[in-house]
VOGU-3710 file (C-alpha; in Angstrom, 3 decimals, decimal comma):
1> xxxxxxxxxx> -31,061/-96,116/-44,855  -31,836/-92,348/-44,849  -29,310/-89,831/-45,930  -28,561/-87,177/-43,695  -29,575/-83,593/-44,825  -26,897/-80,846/-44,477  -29,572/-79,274/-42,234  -29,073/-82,384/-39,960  -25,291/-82,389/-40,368  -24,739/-78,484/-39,616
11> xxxxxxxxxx> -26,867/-79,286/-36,508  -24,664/-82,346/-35,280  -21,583/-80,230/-36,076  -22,457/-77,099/-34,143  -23,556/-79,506/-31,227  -19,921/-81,323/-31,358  -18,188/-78,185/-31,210  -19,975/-77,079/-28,113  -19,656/-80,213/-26,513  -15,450/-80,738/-27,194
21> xxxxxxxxxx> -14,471/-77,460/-24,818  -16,702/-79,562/-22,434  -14,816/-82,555/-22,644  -11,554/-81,018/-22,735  -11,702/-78,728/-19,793  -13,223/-82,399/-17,580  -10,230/-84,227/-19,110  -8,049/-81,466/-18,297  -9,548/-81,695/-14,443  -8,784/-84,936/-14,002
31> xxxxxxxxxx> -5,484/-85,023/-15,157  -5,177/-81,869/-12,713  -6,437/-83,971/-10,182  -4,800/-87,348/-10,580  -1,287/-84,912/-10,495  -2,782/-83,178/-7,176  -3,333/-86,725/-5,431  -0,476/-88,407/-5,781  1,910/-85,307/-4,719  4,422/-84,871/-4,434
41> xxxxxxxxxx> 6,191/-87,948/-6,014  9,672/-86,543/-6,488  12,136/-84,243/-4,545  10,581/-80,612/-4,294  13,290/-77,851/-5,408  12,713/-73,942/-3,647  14,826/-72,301/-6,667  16,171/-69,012/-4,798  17,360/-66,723/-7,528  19,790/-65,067/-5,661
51> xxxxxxxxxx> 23,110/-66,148/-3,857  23,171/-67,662/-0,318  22,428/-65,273/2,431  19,533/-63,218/1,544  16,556/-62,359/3,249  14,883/-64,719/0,282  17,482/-67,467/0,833  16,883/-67,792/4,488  13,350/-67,497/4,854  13,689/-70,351/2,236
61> xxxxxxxxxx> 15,319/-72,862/4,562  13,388/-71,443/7,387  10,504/-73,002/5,986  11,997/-76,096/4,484  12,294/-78,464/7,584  8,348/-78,040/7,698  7,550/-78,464/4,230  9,082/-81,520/4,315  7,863/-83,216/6,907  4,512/-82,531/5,411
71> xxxxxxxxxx> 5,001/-83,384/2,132  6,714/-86,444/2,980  9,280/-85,884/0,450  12,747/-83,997/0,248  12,990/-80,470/-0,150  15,984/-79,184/-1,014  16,999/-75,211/-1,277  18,787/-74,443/-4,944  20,473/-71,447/-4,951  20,651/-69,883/-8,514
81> xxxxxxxxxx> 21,786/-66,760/-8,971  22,314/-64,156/-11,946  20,917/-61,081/-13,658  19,615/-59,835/-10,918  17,534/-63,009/-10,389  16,389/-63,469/-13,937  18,499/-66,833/-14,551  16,308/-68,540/-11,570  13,393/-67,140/-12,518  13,495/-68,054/-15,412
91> xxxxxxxxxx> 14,391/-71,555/-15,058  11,009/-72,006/-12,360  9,146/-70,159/-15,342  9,971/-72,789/-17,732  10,270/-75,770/-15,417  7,228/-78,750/-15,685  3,976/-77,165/-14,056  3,788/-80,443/-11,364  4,360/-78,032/-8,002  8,388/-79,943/-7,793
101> xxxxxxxxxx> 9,968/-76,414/-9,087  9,305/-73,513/-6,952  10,237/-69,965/-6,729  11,567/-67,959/-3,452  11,566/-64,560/-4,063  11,680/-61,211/-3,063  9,405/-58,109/-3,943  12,063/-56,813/-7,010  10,005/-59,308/-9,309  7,765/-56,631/-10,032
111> xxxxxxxxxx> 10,554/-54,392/-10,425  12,306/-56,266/-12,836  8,989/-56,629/-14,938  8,468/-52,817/-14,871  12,265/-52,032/-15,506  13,265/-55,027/-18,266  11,183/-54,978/-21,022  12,940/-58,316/-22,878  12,763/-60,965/-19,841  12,347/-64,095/-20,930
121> xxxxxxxxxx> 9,589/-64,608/-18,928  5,880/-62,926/-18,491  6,253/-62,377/-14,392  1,799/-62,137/-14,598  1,403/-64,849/-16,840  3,938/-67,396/-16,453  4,466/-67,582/-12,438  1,353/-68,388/-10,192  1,323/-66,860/-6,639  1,493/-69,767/-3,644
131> xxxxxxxxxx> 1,986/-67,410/-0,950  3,593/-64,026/0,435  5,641/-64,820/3,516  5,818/-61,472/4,691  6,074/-57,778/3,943  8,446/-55,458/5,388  8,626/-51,627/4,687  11,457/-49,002/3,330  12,606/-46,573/6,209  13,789/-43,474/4,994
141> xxxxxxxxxx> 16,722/-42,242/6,184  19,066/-38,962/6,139  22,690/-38,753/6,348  22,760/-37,356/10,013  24,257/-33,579/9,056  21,523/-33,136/6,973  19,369/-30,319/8,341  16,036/-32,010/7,806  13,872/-33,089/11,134  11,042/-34,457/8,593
151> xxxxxxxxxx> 10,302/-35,828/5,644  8,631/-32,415/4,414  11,534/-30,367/5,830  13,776/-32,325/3,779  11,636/-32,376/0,257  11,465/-28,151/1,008  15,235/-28,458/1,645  15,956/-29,462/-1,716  13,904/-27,166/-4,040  15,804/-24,376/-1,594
161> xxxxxxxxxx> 18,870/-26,033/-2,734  18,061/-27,989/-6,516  21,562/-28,965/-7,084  23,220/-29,974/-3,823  21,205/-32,728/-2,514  21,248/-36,732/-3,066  20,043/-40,297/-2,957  21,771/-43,121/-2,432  20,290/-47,197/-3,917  21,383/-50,687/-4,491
171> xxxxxxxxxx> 21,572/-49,925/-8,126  19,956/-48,925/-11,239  16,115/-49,969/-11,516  16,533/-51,307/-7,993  13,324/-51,765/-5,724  14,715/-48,654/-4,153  15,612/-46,738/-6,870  11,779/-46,788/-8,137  10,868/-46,228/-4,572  12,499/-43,023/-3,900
181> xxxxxxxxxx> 11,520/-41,887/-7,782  8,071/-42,488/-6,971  8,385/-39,916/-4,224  10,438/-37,707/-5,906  7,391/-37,669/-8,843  4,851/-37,000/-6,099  6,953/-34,222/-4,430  8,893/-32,544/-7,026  11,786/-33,199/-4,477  14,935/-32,178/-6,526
191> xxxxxxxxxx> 17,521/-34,701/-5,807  19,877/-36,398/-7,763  20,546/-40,283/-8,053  23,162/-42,293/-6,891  23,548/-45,782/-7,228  25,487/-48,555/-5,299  25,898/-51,831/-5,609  24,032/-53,413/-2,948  22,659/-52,263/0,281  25,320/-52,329/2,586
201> xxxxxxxxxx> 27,776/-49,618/0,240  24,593/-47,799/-0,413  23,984/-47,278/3,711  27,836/-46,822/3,975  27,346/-43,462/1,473  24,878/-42,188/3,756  26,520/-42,528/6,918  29,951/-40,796/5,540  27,651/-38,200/3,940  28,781/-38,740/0,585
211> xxxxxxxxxx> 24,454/-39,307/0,211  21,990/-37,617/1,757  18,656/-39,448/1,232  18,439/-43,414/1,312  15,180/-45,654/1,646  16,278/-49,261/2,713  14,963/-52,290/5,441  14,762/-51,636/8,587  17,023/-54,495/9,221  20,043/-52,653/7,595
221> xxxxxxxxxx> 19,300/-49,711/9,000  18,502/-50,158/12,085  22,281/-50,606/13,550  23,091/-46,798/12,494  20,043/-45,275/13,300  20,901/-46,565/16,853  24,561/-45,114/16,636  22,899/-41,998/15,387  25,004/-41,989/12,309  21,654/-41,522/10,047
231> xxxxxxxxxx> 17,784/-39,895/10,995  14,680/-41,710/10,122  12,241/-39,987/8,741  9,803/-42,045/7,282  8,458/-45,360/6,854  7,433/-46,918/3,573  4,413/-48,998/5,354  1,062/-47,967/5,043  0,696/-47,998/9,309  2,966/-47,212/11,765
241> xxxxxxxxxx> 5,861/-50,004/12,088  5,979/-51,674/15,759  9,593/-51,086/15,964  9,637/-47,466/15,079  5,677/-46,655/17,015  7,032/-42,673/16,723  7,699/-42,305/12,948  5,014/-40,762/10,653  4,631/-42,494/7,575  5,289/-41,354/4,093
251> xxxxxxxxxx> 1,513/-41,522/3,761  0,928/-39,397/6,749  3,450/-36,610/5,964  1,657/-35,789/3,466  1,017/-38,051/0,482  -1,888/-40,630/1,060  -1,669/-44,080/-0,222  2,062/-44,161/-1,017  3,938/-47,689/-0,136  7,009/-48,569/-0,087
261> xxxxxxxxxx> 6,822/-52,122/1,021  9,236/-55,382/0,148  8,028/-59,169/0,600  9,007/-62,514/-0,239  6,872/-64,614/-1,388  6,569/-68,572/-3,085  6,136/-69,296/-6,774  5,162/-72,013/-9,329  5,352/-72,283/-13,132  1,768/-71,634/-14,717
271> xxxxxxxxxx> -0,342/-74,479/-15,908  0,349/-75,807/-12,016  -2,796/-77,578/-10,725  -4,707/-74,740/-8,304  -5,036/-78,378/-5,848  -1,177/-78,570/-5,864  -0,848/-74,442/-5,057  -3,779/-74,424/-2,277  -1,744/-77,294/-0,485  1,418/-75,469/-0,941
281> xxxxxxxxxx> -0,325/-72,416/0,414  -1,845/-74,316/3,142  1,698/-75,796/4,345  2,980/-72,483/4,131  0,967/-70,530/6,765  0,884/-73,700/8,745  5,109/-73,571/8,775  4,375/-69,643/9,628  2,129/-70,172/12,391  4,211/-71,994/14,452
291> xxxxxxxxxx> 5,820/-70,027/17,196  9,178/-71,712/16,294  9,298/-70,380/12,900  7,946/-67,137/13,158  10,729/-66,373/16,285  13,229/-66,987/13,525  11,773/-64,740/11,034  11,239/-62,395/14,175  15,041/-62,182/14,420  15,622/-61,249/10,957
301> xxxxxxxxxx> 13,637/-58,254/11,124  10,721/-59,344/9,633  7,075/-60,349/10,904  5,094/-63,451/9,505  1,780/-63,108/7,641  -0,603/-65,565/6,574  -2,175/-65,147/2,642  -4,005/-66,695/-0,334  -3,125/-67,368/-3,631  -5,515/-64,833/-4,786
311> xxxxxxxxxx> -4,434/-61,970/-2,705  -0,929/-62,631/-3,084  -1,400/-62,551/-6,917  -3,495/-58,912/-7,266  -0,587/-57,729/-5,299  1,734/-58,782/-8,128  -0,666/-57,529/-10,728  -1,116/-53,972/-9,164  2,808/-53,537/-8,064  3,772/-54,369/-11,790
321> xxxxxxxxxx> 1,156/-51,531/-13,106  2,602/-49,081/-10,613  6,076/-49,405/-10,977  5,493/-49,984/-14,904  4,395/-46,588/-14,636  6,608/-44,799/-12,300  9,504/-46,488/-14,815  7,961/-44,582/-17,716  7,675/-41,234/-16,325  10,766/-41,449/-14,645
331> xxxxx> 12,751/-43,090/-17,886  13,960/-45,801/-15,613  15,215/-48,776/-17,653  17,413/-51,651/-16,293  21,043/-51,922/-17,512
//
């Protein structure tokens, strides 16, 4: 029997080590798809990281019934709230990547990411993007008193006057805090902040003109703009909301390519087979697309949307770079 010569040996090495990556990545694609065939083969839990109620919450259990009729499995709606959503989050972030933990939740992900640097969770790296739901934009409204027909009349209103005007949000590093700071970075508005704790006392302060300035949904806002107790006069979208056909944009009065635009959107832990999320995603926009479902959403304010995976997650990735910036020039940090 021949010996082998090291030249021989180095070769056989070198042609193992290119070969194992092979091997593990086909391994790893069949366990992927033995796990995408057979599921689901438990109950499916929509972890909602907030309390009952929400915008997050019922758009959960308005697309529940569906889900589970085509998954043929129960789907059940876990309410988990805490730290401002972190404590669900989390728990979907570390739960087995198998598609039976997901996440409903609403655009102050990205938020959080920008605004808490010691989460205990990578929001980029260790959620994957199903689908978005829907988007719905800020309106920006004044305190009715306010002498301010526009959104420029307003910004010009308060360098006249650096020291008297305010804006009201649902708290510190809230979705609407960065908003409104994003504007103010853009404008050189000088306004001072106010926070609230939640939406409803923050719309309160504006009607009773203890705030001036508030951007919030349309949903909460509409009821007062109807009274005439507050004055649009902006919207957050990038194009002209249906409701409100008459008011400019923030990106029309003057600053192109600002947003100020919520969604809610479904998540699963990483390592979840891409099989397992494109069914998810398909089951999604099917549940959207019927007429039923999308009446429902109609009546909370909001307007379905179909979306991809892909789309849904370079949204993520761009939101977190933008607000991670308007944090840091700002020196917005969550409490």
């Amino acid at each position: 029997m021949s010996a082998v010569t090291p030249k021989a040996e180095h070769w056989t090495l070198r042609r193992m080590f290119r070969v194992l990556p092979i091997v593990a990545a086909a391994f790893a694609f069949t366990v992927a798809a033995a796990l995408a065939q057979n599921y689901p083969s438990q109950t499916v839990r929509i972890i909602v990281p907030q309390a009952a109620g929400g915008l997050n919450d019922i758009s959960a259990r308005l697309i529940q019934p569906h889900l589970e009729r085509a998954l043929k499995h129960p789907v059940i709606v876990e309410n988990k709230p805490g730290a401002a959503g972190v404590i669900g989050t989390d728990a979907v972030a570390k739960a087995a990547p198998d598609g039976h933990t997901l996440l409903m939740v609403a655009g102050s992900l990205t938020v959080l990411a920008a605004t808490s640097p010691k989460l205990p969770y990578d929001t980029e790296r260790d959620l994957v993007p199903i689908a978005q739901l829907f988007g719905y934009p800020f309106v920006f409204v004044l305190n009715a008193g306010v002498p301010a027909k526009t959104l420029p009349e307003f910004i010009a209103l308060t360098k006249q006057n650096p020291d008297k005007y305010n804006y009201a949000t649902t708290g510190q590093a809230s979705h609407n805090h960065l908003v409104t700071e994003r504007l103010k970075l853009l404008s050189g508005m000088q306004i001072q902040h106010l926070p609230y704790r939640g939406g409803a006392p923050a719309m309160l302060a504006v009607v009773r003109g203890e705030a001036h300035l508030l951007a919030i949904s349309t949903t909460l806002a509409q009821p007062h703009i109807q009274s005439g107790a507050v004055r649009p006069v902006a919207m957050g979208g990038l194009s002209r909301d249906k409701q409100y056909p008459d008011l400019p944009t923030v990106a029309e009065q003057g600053f192109p390519g600002f947003e100020a635009v919520s969604w809610i959107g479904l998540f699963a832990p990483r390592g979840t087979p891409r099989p397992i999320v494109e069914r998810l995603n398909a089951e999604v926009n099917s549940a959207l697309g019927d007429p039923e479902v999308a009446a429902r959403f109609a009546q909370q304010g909001v307007e379905v949307e179909q979306s991809n995976p892909d789309e849904f997650g370079k949204r993520i990735s761009v939101e977190v770079r933008n607000w991670t910036e308007v944090a840091r020039s700002a020196n917005i940090r969550a409490e």
